[in-house]
N, C-alpha and C positions, 0 to 999 in steps of 0.2 A: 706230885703226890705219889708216893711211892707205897707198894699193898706192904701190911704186914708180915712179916718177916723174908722181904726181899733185899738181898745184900747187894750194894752197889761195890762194884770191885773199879779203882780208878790205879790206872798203871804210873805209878813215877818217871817212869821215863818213855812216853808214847814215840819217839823216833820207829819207825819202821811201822808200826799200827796201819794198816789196809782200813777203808770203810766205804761204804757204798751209800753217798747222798740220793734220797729220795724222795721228793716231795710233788704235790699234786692239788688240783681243785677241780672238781667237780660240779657244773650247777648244770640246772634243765636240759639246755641249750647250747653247752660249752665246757671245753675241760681244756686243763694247759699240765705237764707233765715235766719234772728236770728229774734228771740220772745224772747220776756222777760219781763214777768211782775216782776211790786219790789216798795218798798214803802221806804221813805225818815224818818230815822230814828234820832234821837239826836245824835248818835255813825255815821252815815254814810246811809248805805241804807241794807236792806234784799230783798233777791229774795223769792217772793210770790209761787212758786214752786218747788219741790225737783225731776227734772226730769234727767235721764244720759242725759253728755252734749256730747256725742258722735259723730261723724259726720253720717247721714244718707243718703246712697244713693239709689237714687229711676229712673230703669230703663223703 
């Protein structure tokens, strides 16, 4: 759902387009967090960092 007069601009041709995935969950007790920057390529997409994708726990 989109507010009143918010215009969505969609590029025809996204090659080259950078974005930065970001999603999370929060509850009481617990949270889990992904990053990810990556850019929209002719072939599909590349990720903009070469970090271990490991889980990380932080006490």
């Amino acid at each position: 759902m989109r507010k009143a007069g918010y215009e969505l601009l969609l590029c025809q041709d996204p090659a080259n387009m950078c974005f930065h995935f970001q999603s999370g969950v929060w509850l009481d007790d617990f949270g889990a967090a992904v990053s990810k920057p990556f850019v929209v390529t002719d072939m599909g997409g590349e990720r903009l960092c070469d970090v271990d994708r490991g889980l990380v726990v932080v006490d």
